[in-house]
N, C-alpha and C positions, 0 to 999 in steps of 0.2 A: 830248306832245313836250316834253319836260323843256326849264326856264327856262337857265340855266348857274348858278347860285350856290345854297348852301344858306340862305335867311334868313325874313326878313321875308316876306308875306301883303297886298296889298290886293285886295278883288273888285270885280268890278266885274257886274254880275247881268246874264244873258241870259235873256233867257225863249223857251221854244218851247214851242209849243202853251200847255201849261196847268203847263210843268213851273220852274223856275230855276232854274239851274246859277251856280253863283259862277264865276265865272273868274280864278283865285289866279295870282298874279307869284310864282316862286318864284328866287332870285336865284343862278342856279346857275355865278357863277366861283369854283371851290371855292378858297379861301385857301392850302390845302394844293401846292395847284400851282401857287400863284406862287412855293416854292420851288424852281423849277427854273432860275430867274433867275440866268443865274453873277454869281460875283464875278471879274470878268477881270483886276484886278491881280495883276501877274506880282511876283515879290520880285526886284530888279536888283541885282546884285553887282558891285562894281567889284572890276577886276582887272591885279592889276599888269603889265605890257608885256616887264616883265625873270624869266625864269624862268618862262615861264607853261608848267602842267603840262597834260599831251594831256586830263586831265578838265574844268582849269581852260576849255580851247580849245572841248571839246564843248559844256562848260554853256552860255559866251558864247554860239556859233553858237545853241545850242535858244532860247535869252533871244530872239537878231536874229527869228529862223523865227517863234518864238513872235509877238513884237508884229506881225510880219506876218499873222496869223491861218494860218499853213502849219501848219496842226497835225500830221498826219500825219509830215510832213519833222522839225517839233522835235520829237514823239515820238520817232523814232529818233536824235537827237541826246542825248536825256534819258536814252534806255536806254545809251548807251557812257558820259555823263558815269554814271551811278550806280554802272555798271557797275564802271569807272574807279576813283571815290571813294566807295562806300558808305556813306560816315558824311556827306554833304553834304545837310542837310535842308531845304535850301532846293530841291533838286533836286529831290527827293523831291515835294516840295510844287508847285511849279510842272509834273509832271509830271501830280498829280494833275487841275491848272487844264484842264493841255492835255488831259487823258483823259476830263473832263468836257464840255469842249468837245466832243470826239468821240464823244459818249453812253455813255461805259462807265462810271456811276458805282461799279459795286460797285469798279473796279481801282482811280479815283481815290480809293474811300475808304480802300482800303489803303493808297495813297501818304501819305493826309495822316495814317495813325495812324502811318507810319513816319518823317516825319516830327517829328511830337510827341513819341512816342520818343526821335530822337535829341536833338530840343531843345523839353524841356517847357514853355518859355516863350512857345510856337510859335503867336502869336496868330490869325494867318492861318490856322494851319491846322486849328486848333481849329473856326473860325468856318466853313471851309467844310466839314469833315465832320458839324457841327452843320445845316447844310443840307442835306446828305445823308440824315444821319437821320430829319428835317424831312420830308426828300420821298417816305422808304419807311415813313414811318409807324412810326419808332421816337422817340418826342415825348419820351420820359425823358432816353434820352439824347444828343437834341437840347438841349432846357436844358440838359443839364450842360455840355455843350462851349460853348455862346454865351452862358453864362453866366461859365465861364472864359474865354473870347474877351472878353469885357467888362470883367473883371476885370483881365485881361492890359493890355489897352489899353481903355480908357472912352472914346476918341473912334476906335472903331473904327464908323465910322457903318453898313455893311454887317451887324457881328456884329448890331446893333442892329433893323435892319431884319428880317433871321431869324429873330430871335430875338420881334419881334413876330408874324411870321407864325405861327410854332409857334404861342404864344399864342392868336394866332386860329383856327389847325385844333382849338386844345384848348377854342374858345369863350370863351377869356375874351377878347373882345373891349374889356374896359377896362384891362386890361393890354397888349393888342396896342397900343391908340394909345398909351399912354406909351412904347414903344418908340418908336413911330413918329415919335411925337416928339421923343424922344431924338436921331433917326437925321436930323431934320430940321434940329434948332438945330445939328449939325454941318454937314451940308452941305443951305443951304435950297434947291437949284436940282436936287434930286435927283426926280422924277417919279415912279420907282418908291415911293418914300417915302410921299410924298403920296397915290399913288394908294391903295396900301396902308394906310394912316390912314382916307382915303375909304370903302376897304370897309369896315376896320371898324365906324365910323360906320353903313354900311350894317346891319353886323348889328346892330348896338343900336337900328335906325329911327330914327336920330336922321339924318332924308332930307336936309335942308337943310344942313349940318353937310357933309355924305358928296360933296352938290352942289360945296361951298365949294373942298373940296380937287379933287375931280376935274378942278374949272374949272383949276385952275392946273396941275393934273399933267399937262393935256391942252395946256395953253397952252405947257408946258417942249416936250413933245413929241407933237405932235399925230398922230401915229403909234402910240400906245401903246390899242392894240387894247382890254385890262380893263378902260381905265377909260372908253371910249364903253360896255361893258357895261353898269358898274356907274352908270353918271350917268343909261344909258337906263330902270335899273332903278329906282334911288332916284325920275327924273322919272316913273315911273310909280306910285309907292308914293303921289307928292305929288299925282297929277290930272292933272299938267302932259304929256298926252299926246303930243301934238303933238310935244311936244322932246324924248320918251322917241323917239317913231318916227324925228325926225333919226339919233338917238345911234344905233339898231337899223340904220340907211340907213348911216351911217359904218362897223358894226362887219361891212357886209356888202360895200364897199367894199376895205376895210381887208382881210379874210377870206374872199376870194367860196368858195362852192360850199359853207360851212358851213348845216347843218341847222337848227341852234340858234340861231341868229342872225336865218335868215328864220320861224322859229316865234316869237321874241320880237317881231317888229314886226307880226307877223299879230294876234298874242293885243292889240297894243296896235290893232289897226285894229279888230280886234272890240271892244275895251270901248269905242271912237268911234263904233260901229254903222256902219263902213264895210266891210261886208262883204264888197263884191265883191271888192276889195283883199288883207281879210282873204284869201278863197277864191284868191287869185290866189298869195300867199304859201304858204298850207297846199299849193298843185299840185306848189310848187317841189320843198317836202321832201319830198312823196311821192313827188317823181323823183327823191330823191337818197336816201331811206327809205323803201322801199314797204310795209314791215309798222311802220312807226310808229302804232302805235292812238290813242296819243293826237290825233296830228292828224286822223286820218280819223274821230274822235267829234267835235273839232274842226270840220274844215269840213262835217260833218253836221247841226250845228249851225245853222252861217253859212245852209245851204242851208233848213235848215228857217223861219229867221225872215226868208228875201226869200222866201220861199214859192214854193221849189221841192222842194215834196216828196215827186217823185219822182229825185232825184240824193241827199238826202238819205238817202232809202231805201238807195241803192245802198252810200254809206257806211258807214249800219250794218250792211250786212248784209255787208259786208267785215269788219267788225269781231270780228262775232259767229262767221264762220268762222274766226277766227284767235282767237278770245277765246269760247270756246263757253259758258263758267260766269260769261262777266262780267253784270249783269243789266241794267244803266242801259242798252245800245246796243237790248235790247226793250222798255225802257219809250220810247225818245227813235224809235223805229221803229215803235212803236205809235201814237204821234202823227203822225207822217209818213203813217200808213193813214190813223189819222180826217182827217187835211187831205183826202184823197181821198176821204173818203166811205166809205171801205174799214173800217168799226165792229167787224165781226166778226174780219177778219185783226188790227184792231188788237188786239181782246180776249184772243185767241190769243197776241198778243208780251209783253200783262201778266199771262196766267195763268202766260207762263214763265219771268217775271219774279220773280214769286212764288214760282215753283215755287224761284226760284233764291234768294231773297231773301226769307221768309214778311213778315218786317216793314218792307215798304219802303212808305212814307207816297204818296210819289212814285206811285207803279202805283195803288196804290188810288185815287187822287185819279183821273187819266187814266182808268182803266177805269172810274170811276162817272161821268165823263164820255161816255163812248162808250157805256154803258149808259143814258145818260142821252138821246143821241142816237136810240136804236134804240125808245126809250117805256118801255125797263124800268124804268119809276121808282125801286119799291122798293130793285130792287138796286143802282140807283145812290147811292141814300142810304144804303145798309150798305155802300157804298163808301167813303160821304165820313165817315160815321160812325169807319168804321176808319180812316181816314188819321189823322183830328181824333185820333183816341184814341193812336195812335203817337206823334201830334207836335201838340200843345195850340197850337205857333206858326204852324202852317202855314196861311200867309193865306188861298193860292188853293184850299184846300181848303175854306176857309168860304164863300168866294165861289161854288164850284162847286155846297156842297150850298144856298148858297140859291137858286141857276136851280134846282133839282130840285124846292122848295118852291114855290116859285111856277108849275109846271108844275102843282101840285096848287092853285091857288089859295091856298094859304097864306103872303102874303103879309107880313102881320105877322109870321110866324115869321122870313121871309127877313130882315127886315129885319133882326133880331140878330146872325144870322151876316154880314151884311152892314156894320154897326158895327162886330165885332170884325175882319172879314178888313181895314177899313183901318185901323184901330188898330193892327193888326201891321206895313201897308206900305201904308203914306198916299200912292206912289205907285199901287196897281196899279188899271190903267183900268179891266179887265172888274167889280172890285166899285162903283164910282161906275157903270157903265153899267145894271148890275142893279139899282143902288140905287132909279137914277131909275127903271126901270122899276116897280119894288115900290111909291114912293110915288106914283106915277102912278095904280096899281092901287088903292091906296088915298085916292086923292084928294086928295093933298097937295102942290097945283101948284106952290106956290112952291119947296118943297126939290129937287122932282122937276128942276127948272129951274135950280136951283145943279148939281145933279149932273150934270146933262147936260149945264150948260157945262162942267164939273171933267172928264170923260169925253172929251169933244172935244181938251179941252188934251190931254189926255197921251195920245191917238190915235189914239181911235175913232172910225169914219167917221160922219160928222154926221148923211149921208142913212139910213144903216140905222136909225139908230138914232132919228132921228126918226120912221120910219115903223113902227117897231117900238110907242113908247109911243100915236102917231094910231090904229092898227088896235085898240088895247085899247078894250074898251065902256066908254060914258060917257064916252069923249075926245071 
């Protein structure tokens, strides 16, 4: 279930069964579509009292209709004034305003080139068909028109802002904020401005920086839905979880019945390990998206590490009928078996895994696990062999074939692969749990007694594993 924004990356690591999945923030309010933001200044004409002609009378009326936001009503007042006076390019132009209002950009962008037309100097309307351009993804000649809009007038704070966003759909994000800021030192009390500076900051990670601005673009108007996005985003890039889940809470508030909104504060309850939460959000969007795969790998997930893994099952195996060739929802469904005991159906989800995926680290690791379970020794170590050999980093692989070692009494061997798996992840519990077992085995009370307090901390239950290294001979 996709983030909203294209950018930046933090993980934040879940582990099921024996597997880690990164869990990536991807920042998906795409830049491109905050051009759709009008510019609602209208161009006002004064007109004289004495003489006034029946186009001079329509344009006024469209001008009143217009500031009332009756757009429909000053449409048909714009169409007799043009009609009327066809060489009126401010008509022209304010028609475009009101046509955009009324979601017909292809016809407002014919108004504003007929406009420009009639008067080349036509900075307005340069600057809002450069927005146009902007938002159907013609970026060439977006620049060229908010670049003449700029030219035309330099404190056209709007061309400025545009003309940043282009920028930012074309990824030059350090070009965007010197717009932005341009668009800012004109007018400081402009939100969209700010917010938009913000994101960009966003895209360069520069989090704190992206924070600074959204606080205040939030503080002008606390209504402005992107940038609770992008603040719950960036407070998620920086750890600051907690205040990411606020900003996700306001943009679903702000938003309700949105998809994306309740899958960005799920993913943030999950990197807090609050997972019922989590699961409570992923239900939402699965009633509001019931073939979203991504969430239902998601709460397959959540379901697998409070150790319920049978609903976890259920998820991936929704997945797998809808996603028949994906491989991960049988290797994360094969762990879900071995939680139950279930060895053999698990071995069954990573031979298909394989089948689907010859070089996945992940399955080999799992399946010399669950062979490892059933007393296949061997072939659980040319399991882990093969993992190790796909991927020289993968910790819990080293961890997994030294339980297989020491299943052989080979205890000093384990101890190696049990050095390197936490040299790779000096967090993970199961290789400090094996460790002490191994040096237990071997006689070496005191480290075995570092490691099994090291094992406890990070949440191994104390009694198993106590009774695990008493029951070994010689203890």
């Amino acid at each position: 279930m996709p983030l909203v924004m294209t950018s930046p990356n933090v993980g934040a690591a879940q582990t099921f069964g024996r597997i880690q999945l990164a869990v990536s923030w991807r920042p998906r309010v795409a830049l491109l579509a905050a051009l759709l933001t009008l510019l609602s200044a209208a161009v006002f004409s004064s007109v004289s009292c004495e003489g006034v002609s029946e186009a001079e009378k329509r344009y006024s009326a469209a001008l009143e209709l217009q500031g009332q936001e009756l757009w429909a009503e000053a449409l048909a007042e714009y169409d007799a004034a043009v009609k009327l006076d066809p060489e009126n390019a401010d008509a022209f132009y304010n028609r475009g305003v009101v046509r955009e209002a009324l979601g017909q950009p292809d016809r407002a962008l014919s108004d504003y080139s007929e406009a420009v037309r009639l008067r080349p100097d036509h900075a307005l309307a340069y600057g809002k068909r450069g927005g146009i351009y902007g938002q159907t993804g013609e970026l060439e000649k977006a620049v060229q028109d908010l670049d003449e809009a700029v030219r035309l007038d330099p404190k056209n704070a709007s061309a400025h802002l545009l003309r940043g966003r282009v920028y930012g759909g074309l990824g030059q994000h350090q070009r965007a904020i010197e717009e932005f800021g341009e668009a800012i030192k004109i007018d400081p009390q402009d939100p969209q401005a700010l917010a938009s500076r913000g994101s960009a900051f966003l895209g360069l990670r520069q989090y704190r920086r992206a924070v600074e601005d959204l606080d205040e673009a939030i503080r002008l108007d606390p209504e402005l839905l992107g940038a609770y996005i992008n603040r719950g985003i960036a407070y998620a890039n920086l750890g600051q979880l907690e205040q990411a889940i606020d900003d996700f809470g306001d943009t679903i508030r702000l938003d309700p019945g949105q998809a994306r909104h309740l899958g960005n504060r799920a993913l943030a309850y999950s990197s807090l390990g609050r997972f019922e939460e989590a699961i409570e959000d992923y239900g939402e969007v699965l009633r509001l998206e019931p073939d979203d795969v991504g969430t239902l790998m998601s709460r397959g997930l959540a379901y697998g590490i409070l150790g319920k893994p049978q609903q976890a099952i259920e998820d991936f195996s929704a997945v797998i009928v809808m996603e028949p060739g994906f491989a991960d929802p049988y290797v994360f469904r094969g762990n879900a078996y071995s939680e139950l005991g279930q060895h053999d159906r698990a071995i069954q989800d990573y031979d298909e895994s394989l089948r689907l995926v010859p070089d996945l680290p992940q399955a080999y690791s799992s399946r010399g696990t669950a062979m490892l379970e059933l007393g296949r020794i061997q072939e659980s170590l040319d399991d882990f062999d093969r993992a190790i050999g796909l991927d020289p980093e993968y910790a819990d692989a080293y961890s997994n074939r030294a339980g297989a070692l020491i299943s052989l009494g080979l205890a000093q061997r384990a101890l190696g692969d049990l050095d390197e798996a936490i040299r790779l992840n000096s967090g993970l519990a199961p290789a400090y749990a094996t460790r002490a077992i191994a040096q237990a085995m071997l006689g070496e009370k005191q480290e075995s007694e570092e490691d099994f307090a090291r094992a406890v901390e990070l949440g191994i239950d104390e009694t198993t594993l106590r009774e695990t290294i008493d029951s070994l001979p010689n203890q």
